[in-house]
TORVEXGU-912102 format. One line per 8 residues: number of its first residue (from 0); their letters; for each residue x, y, z of C-alpha. Coordinates in nm, 2 decimals. Layout:
# residues N
NUM = A = X/Y/Z  ... $
# end
This chain:
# residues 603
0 = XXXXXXXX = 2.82/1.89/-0.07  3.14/1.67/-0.05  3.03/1.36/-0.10  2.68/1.38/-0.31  2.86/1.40/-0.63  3.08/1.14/-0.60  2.89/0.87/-0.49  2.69/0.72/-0.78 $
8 = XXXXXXXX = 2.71/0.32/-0.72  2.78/0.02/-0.47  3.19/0.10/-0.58  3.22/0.46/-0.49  3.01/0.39/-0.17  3.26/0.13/-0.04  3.55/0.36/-0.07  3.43/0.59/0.19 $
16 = XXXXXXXX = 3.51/0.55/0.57  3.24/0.48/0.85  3.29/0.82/0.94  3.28/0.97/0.56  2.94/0.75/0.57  2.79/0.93/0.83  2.82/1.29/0.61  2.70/1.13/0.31 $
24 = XXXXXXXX = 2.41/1.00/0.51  2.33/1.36/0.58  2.36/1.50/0.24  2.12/1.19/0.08  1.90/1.30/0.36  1.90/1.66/0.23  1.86/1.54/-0.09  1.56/1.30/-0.03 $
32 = XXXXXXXX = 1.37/1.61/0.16  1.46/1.87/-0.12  1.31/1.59/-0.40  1.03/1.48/-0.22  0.88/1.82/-0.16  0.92/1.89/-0.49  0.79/1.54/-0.67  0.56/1.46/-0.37 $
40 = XXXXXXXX = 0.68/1.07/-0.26  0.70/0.87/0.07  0.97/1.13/0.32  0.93/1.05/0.69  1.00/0.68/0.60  1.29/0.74/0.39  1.43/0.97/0.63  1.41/0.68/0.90 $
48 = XXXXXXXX = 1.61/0.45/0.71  1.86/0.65/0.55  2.17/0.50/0.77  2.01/0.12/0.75  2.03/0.15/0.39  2.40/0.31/0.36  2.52/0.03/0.61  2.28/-0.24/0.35 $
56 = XXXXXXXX = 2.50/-0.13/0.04  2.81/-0.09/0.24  2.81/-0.46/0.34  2.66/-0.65/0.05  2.76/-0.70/-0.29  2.46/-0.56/-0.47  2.34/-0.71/-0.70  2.49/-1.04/-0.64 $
64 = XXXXXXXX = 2.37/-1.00/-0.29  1.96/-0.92/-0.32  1.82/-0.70/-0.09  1.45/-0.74/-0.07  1.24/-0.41/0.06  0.89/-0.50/0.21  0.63/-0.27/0.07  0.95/-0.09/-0.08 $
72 = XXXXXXXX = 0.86/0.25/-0.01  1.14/0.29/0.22  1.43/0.23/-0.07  1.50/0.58/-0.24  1.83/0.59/-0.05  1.94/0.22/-0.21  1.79/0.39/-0.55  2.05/0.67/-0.53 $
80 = XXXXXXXX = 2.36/0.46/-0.44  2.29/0.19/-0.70  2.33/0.46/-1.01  2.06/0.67/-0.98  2.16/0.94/-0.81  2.16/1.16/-1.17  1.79/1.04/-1.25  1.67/1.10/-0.84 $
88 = XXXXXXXX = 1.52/1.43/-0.90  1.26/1.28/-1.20  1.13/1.02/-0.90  0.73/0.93/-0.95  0.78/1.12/-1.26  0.66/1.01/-1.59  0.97/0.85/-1.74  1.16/0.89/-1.45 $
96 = XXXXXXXX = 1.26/0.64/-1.18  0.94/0.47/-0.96  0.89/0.55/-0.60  0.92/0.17/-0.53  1.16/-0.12/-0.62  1.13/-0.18/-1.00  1.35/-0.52/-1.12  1.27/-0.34/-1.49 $
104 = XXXXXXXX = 1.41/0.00/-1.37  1.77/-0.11/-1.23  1.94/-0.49/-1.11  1.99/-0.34/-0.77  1.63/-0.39/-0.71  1.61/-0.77/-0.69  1.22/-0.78/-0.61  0.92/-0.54/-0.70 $
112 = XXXXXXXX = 0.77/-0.43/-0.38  0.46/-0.18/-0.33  0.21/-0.42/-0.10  0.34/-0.50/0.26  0.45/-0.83/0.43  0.58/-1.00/0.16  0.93/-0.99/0.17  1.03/-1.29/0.41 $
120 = XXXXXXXX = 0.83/-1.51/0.14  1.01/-1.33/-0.15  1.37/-1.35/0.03  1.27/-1.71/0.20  1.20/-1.80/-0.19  1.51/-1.63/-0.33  1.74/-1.81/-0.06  1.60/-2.18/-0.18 $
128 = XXXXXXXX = 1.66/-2.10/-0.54  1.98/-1.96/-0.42  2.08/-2.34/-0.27  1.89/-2.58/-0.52  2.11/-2.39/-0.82  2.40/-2.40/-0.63  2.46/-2.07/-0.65  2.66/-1.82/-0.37 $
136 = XXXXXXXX = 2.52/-1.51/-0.26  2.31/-1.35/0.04  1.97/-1.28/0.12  1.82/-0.99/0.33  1.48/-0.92/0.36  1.42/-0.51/0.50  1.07/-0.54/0.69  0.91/-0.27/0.91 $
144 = XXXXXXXX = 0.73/-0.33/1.23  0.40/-0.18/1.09  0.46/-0.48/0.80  0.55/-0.79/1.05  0.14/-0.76/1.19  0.03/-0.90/0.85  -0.06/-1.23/0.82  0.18/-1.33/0.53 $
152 = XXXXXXXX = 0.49/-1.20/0.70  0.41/-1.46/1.00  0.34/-1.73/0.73  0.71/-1.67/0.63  0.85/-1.69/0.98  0.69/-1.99/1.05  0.84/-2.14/0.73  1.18/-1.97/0.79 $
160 = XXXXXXXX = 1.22/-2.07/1.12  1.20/-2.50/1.02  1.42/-2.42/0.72  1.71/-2.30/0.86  1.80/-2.13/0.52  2.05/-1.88/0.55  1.87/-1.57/0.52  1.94/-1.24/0.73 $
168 = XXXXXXXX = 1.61/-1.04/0.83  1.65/-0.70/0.94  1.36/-0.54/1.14  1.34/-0.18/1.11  1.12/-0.09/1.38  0.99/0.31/1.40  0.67/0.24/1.59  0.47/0.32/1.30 $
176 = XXXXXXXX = 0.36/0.20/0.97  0.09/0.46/0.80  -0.10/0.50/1.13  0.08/0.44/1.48  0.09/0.07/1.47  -0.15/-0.11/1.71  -0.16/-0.50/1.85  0.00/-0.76/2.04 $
184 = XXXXXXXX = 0.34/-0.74/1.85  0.36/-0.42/1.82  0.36/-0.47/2.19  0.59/-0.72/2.20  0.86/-0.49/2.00  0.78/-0.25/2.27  0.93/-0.46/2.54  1.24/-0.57/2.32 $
192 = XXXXXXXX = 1.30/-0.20/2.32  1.32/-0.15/2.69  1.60/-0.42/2.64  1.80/-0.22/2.43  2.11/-0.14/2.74  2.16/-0.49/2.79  2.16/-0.59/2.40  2.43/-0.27/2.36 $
200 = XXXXXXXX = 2.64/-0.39/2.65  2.63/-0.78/2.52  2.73/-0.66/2.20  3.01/-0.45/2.28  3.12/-0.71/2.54  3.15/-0.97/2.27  3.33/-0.72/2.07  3.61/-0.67/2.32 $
208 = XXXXXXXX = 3.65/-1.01/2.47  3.69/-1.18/2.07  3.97/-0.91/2.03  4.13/-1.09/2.28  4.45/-1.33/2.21  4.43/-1.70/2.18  4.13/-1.71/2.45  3.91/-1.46/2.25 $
216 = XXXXXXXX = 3.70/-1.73/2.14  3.66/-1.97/2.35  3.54/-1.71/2.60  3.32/-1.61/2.37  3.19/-1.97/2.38  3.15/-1.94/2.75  3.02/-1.62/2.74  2.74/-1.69/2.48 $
224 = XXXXXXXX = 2.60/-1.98/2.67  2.59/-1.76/3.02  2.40/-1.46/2.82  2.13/-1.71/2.69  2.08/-1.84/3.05  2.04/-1.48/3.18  1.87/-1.36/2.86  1.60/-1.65/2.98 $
232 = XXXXXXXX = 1.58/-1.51/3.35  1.52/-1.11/3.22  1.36/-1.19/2.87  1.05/-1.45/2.95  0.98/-1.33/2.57  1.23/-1.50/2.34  0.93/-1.53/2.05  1.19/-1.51/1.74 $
240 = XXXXXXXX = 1.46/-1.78/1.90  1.24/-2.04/1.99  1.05/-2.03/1.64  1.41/-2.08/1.52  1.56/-1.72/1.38  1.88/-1.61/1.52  1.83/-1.27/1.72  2.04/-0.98/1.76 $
248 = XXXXXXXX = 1.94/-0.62/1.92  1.74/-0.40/1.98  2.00/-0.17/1.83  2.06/0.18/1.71  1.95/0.20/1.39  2.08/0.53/1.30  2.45/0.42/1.42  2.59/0.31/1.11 $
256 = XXXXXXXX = 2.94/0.19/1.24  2.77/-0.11/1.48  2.51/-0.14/1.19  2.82/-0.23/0.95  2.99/-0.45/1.20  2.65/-0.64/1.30  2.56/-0.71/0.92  2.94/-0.83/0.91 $
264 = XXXXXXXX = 2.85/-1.06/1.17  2.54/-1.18/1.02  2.72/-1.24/0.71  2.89/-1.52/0.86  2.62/-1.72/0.99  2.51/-2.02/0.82  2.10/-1.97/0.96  1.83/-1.77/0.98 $
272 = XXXXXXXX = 1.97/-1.45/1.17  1.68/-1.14/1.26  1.88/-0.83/1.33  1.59/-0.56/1.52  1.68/-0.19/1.45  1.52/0.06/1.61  1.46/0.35/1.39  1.31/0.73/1.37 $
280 = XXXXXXXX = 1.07/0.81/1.11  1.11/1.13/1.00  1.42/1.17/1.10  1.67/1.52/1.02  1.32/1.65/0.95  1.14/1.82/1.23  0.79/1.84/1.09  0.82/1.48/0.98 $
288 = XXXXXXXX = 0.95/1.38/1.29  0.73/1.51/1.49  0.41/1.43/1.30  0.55/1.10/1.07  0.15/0.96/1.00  0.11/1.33/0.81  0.46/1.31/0.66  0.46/0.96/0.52 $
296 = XXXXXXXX = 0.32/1.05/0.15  0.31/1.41/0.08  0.19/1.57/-0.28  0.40/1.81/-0.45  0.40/2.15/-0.25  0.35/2.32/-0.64  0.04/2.14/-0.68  -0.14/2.14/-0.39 $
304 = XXXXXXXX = -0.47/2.39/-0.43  -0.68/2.34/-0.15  -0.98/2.54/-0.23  -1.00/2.33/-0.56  -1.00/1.99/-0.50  -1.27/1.83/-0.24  -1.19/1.50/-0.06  -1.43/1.18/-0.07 $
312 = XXXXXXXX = -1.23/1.09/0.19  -1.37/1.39/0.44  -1.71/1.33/0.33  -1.71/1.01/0.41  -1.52/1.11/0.75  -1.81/1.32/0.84  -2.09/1.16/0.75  -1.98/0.77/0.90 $
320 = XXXXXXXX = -1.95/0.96/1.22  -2.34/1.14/1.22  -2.42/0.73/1.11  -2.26/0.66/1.43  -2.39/0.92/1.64  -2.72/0.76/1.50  -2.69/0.43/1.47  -2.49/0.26/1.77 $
328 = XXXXXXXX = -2.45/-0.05/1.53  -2.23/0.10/1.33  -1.84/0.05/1.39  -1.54/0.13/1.18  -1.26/-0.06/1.09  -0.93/0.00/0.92  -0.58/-0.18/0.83  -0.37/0.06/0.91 $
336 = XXXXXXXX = -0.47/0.38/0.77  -0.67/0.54/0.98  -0.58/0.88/0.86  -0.54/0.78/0.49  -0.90/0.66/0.47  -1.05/0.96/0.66  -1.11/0.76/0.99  -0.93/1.05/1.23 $
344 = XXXXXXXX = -1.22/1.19/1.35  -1.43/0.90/1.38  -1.16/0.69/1.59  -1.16/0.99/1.80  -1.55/1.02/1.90  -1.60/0.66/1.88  -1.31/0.50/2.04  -1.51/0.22/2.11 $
352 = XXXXXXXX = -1.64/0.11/1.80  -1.30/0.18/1.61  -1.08/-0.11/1.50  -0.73/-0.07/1.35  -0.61/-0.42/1.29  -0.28/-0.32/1.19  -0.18/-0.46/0.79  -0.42/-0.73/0.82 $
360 = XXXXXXXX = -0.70/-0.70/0.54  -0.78/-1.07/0.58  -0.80/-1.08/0.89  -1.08/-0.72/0.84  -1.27/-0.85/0.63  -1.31/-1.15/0.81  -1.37/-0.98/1.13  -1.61/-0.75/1.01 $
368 = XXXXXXXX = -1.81/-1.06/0.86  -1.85/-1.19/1.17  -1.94/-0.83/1.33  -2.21/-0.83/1.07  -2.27/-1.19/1.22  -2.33/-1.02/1.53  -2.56/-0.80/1.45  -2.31/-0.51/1.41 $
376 = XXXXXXXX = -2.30/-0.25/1.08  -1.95/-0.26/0.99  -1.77/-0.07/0.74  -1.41/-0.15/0.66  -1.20/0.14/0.47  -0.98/0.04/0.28  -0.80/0.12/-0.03  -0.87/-0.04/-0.33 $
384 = XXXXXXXX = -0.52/-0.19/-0.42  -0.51/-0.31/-0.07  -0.87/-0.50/-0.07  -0.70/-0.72/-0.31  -0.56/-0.90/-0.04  -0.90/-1.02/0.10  -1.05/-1.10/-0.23  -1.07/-1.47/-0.05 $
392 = XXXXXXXX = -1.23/-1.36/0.25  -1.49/-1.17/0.04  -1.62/-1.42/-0.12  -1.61/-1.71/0.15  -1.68/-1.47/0.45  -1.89/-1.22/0.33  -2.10/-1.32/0.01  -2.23/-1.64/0.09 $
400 = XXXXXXXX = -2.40/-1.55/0.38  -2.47/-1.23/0.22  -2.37/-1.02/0.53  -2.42/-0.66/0.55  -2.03/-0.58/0.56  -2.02/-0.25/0.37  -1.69/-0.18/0.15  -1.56/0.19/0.20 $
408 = XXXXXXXX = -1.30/0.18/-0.15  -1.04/0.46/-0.14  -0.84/0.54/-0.44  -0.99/0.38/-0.64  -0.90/0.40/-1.04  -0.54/0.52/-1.11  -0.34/0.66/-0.86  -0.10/0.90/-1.06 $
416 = XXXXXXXX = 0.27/0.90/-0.92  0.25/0.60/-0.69  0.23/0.39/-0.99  0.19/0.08/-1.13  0.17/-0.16/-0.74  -0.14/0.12/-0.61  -0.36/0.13/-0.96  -0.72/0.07/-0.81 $
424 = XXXXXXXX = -0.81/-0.06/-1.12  -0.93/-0.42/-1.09  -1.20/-0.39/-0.80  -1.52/-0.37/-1.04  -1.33/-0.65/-1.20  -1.32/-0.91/-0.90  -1.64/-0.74/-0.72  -1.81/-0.81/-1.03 $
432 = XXXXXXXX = -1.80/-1.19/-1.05  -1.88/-1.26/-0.63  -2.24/-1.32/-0.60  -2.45/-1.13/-0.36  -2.24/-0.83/-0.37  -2.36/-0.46/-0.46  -2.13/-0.20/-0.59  -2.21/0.17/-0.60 $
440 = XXXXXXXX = -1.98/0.42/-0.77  -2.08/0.76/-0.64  -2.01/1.11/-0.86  -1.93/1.34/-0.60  -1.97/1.37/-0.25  -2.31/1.45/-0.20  -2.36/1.14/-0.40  -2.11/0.97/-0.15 $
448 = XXXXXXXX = -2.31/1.11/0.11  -2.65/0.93/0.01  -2.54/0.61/-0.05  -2.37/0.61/0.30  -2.72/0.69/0.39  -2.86/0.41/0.15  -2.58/0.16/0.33  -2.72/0.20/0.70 $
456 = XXXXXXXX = -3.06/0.02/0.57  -2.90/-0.22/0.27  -2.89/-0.58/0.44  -2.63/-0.72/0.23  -2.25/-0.68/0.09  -2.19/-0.36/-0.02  -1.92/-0.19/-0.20  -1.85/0.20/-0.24 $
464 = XXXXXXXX = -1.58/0.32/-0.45  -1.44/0.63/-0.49  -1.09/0.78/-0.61  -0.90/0.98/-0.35  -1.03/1.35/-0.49  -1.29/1.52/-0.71  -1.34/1.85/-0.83  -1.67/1.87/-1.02 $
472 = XXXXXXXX = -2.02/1.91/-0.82  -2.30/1.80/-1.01  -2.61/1.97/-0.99  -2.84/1.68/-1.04  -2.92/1.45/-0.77  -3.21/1.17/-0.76  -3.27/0.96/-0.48  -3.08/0.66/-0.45 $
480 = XXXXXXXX = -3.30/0.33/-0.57  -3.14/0.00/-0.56  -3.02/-0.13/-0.88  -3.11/0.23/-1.07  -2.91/0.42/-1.23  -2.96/0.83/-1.25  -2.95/1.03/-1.64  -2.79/1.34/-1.58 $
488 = XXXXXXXX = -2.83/1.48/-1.93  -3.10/1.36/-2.17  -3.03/1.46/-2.57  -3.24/1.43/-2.89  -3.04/1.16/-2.94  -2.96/0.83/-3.02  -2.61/0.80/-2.85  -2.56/0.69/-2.53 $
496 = XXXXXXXX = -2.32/0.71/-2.26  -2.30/0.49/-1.96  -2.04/0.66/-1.71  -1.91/0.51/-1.41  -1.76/0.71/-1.15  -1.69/1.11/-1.10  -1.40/1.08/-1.36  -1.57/0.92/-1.62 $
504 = XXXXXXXX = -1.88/1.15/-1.56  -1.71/1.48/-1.62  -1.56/1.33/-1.95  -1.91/1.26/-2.04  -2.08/1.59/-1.99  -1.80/1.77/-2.15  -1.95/1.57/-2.50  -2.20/1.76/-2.64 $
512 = XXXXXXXX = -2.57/1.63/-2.86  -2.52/1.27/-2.66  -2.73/1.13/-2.37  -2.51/1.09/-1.98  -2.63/0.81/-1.79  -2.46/0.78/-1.42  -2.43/0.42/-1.38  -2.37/0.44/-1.02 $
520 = XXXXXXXX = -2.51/0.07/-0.90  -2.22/-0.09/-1.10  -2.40/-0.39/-0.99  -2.66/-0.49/-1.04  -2.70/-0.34/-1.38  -2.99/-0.15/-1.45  -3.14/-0.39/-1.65  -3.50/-0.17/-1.72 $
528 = XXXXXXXX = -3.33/0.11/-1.87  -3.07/-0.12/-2.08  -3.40/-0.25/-2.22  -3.55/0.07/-2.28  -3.22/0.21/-2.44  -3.09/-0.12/-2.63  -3.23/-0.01/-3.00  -3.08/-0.12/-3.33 $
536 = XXXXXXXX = -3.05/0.25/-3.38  -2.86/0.35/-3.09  -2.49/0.36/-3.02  -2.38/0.30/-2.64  -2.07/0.33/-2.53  -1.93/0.25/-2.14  -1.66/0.46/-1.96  -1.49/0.29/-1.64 $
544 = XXXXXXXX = -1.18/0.37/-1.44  -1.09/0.03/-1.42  -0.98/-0.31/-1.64  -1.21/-0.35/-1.92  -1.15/-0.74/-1.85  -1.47/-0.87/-1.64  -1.57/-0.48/-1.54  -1.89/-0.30/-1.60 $
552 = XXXXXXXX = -1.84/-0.25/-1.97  -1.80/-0.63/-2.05  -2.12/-0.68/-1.81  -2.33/-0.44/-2.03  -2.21/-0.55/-2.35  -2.33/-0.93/-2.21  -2.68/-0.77/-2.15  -2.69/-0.57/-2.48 $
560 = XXXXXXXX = -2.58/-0.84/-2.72  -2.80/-1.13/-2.58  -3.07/-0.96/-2.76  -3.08/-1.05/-3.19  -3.13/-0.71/-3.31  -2.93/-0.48/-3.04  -2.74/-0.18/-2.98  -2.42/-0.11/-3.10 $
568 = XXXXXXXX = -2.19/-0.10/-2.80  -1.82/0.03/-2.73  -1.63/-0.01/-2.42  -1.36/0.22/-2.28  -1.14/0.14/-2.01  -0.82/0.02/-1.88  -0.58/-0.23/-2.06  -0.36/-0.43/-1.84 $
576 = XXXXXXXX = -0.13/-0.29/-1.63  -0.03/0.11/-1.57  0.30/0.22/-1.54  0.18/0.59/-1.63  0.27/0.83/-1.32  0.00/1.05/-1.41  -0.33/1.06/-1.36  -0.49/1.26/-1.64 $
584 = XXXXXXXX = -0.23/1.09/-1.90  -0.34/0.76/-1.75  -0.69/0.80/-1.89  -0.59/0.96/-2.21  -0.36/0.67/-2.29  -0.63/0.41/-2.25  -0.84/0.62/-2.52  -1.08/0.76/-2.28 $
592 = XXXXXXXX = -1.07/1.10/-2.43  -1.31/1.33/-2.63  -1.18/1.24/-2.93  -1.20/0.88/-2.90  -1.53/0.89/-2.78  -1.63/1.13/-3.08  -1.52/0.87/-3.30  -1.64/0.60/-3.18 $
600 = XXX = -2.02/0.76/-3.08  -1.96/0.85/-3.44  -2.07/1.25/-3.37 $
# end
């Protein structure tokens, strides 16, 4: 490689030519590919942006300049120019460098990113700090197509567009986000793009009439004012101008030497200037390329062992589609990840009762309230770092009309290497306090199974949660009663332990001489066998894949302790935030481990 080695910051990078950028561009794309199949990681995105970012670097003066990456997980060519080149190959790696922007982890990373559409606020906020402290540098704000349909990003615009801060917004626009992106702006980019001749020949006209002396300018002046009046005769959609943002492109984002010079050109202005980029997912990769929804997270190729590991999300893929088949009430709905959220097969047979919002989880859950509303049996999947987002609409929507809106939580508990941004650890947490609302944790997927059968006749909010995989079928199953939990091993014993999830179950059966108690209605409790269990003699302790702040654990000990002459109880869970890249490691280091639980069961 002739370049690889030499480039290892924002310095080195600048000394190369355009042309010396292009072969570097393709050795950091070999690179990327050769990590990610190794550490697992985000490759048809980062493939799609690998000249973007070179150009990004090129231009700015990271990290005086700040660079903000909307949902981020589009940055591990930035990573590797910005001195971490020598530390690339330990990416999602416990100890190594994250999969997303980390402010801890290196300067050159200005703001954390992980969720989408938030980077026009973050840059938007940046650029006002910039001005009030009187301070000189530039902002640029990286955001995808798939990110500009949620609500926040349009929030920004708005905002941007009566400011007039000097912020540059470049739109990297592949077509896609997780899913093929869907809606009326996706739309909307889709005709830009059929303008993409007359943007290049405007552009390279400029070019050449400015090189021109002492009337270079001034017929640029003329020139300017005669493409806007024909721009308004071809282009009847001129949606980013008249809200007050500067417009270049549609452009090649892959052609790093008129990426260079356009960022130049943005440099200069003194406004709000959105540069559109058009941009392959995938791209130097065939596979990813070809297919970029199945390429845009892959696991490790040494790990995967597919006769091993069992999906929630294709049980839940199967059985929402006999519900369907069914029930013609039921419809499906989705932000985004149709195929993340096992949704393939169902938007497939059910075209009609399918809705993918694009990144808008608000804007679900909201719309599936009023589905419910109607008389409709919706379920929105969604994972559970994502439902954050609509905690609002939740609560105001959902609850207080207690609407039968059903809650399909993917990856839920910790994620492993995408880190510390996708932990689904704080849904029992905020589920907990909203009135009205039932949430079911099941152990496996015949569990799943039932209470997707349980949902179709439960009038009311209802949450299932689930982490992405388990591996353990239990062979005890009793029917599903609202409110009741299931005992899956009873011991001459008074030691008790109330497990929450399949995780947390297959720690507790591997405990010997102690009673196992699925406690898959998280809420309500069951408050009949807390009763019947809650003995000065007996020693309970709660295991949850989630923050032991306001989670099952600290609703049980509330129960327990009301009573004078009660049970001791222990709670094991989740402290704070993860930053642990591993999933089995994540559990151990918040003490959920058969030691611990030895010790404190006192066996």
């Amino acid at each position: 490689m002739a370049y690889w080695e030499k480039i290892n910051s924002i310095k080195d990078l600048k000394a190369l030519s355009l042309k010396e950028l292009n072969s570097y561009a393709e050795e950091v794309r070999a690179h990327i590919i050769e990590t990610v199949e190794k550490n697992g990681g985000h490759l048809a995105s980062n493939l799609g942006t690998v000249e973007l970012t070179l150009a990004l670097d090129y231009v700015f003066d990271v990290p005086n300049d700040k660079i903000v990456w909307d949902v981020g997980h589009q940055s591990y060519t930035h990573k590797i120019v910005t001195g971490r080149r020598d530390s690339f190959d330990s990416l999602r790696q416990n100890g190594g460098i994250s999969g997303f922007p980390r402010p801890s982890e290196n300067e050159a990373d200005c703001f954390i990113g992980g969720h989408s559409s938030t980077s026009l606020s973050a840059a938007l906020g940046l650029a006002r700090a910039r001005n009030l402290s009187g301070q000189n540098y530039n902002v640029i704000s990286v955001i995808g197509d798939g990110a500009m349909t949620g609500g926040m990003a349009f929030e920004a615009i708005n905002d941007i567009g009566v400011s007039k801060e000097k912020l540059i917004i470049i739109l990297n626009d592949n077509k896609m986000s997780i899913s093929k992106n869907v809606g009326a702006f996706s739309n909307y980019l889709a005709r830009l793009r059929l303008s993409r001749p007359y943007a290049k020949f405007k552009y390279n006209l400029k070019r050449g009439v400015s090189a021109l002396p002492f009337f270079g300018d001034k017929l640029v002046k003329v020139f300017e004012r005669t493409r806007d009046n024909l721009k308004s005769l071809l282009l009847s959609d001129k949606l980013f101008e008249n809200l007050g943002i500067k417009y270049y492109g549609p452009f090649d984002g892959h052609n790093i030497q008129n990426t260079v010079e356009l960022l130049r050109q943005a440099k200069n202005e003194n406004r709000p200037v959105l540069i559109h980029l058009v941009t392959t997912k995938g791209r130097g990769y065939k596979e990813a390329q070809t297919h970029p929804e199945k390429f845009h997270g892959i696991t490790p190729k040494q790990n995967e062992n597919p006769t091993e590991i069992f999906s929630f999300s294709e049980v839940f893929s199967d059985k929402i589609c006999e519900l369907a088949e069914r029930d013609k009430r039921v419809v499906a709905v989705t932000a985004a990840m149709e195929s993340g959220t096992g949704l393939e097969k169902y938007f497939k047979k059910f075209p009609n009762r399918a809705f993918d919002v694009a990144i808008a989880e608000q804007h679900a859950v909201t719309m599936s309230a009023g589905m419910a509303k109607g008389g409709l049996k919706p379920y929105f999947a969604v994972y559970s770092s994502f439902l954050q987002r609509g905690f609002d609409q939740i609560i105001h929507d959902v609850c207080i009309e207690k609407l039968p809106v059903t809650f399909i939580i993917d990856r839920a508990g910790v994620v492993g290497a995408d880190g510390v941004t996708h932990q689904g650890i704080f849904d029992l947490s905020y589920l907990n306090l909203m009135p009205n609302m039932t949430v079911f944790a099941p152990k496996d997927g015949d569990e799943l199974q039932a209470a997707l059968e349980f949902s179709l006749g439960f009038d009311a909010p209802l949450a299932i949660r689930y982490p992405k995989s388990y591996v353990r079928c239990h062979k005890t199953h009793t029917p599903i009663q609202s409110g009741r939990w299931e005992v899956l091993r009873s011991a001459n014993s008074d030691k008790y332990i109330l497990a929450v999830g399949n995780r947390m179950i297959d720690i507790a059966m591997s405990i010997d001489n102690v009673n196992v108690i699925n406690a898959r209605f998280v809420k309500p409790l069951d408050y009949e066998m807390l009763d019947k269990i809650n003995t000065s003699e007996s020693r309970i302790l709660t295991l949850e894949d989630n923050v032991l702040s306001g989670g099952f654990g600290e609703a049980v000990r509330c129960h327990i302790t009301v009573k004078s002459d009660h049970a001791f109880i222990s709670c094991l869970g989740h402290d704070g935030f993860i930053e642990d890249m591993n999933i089995e490691s994540s559990i151990r280091g918040s003490g959920i481990n058969a030691e611990n639980i030895k010790k404190l069961l006192k066996i």
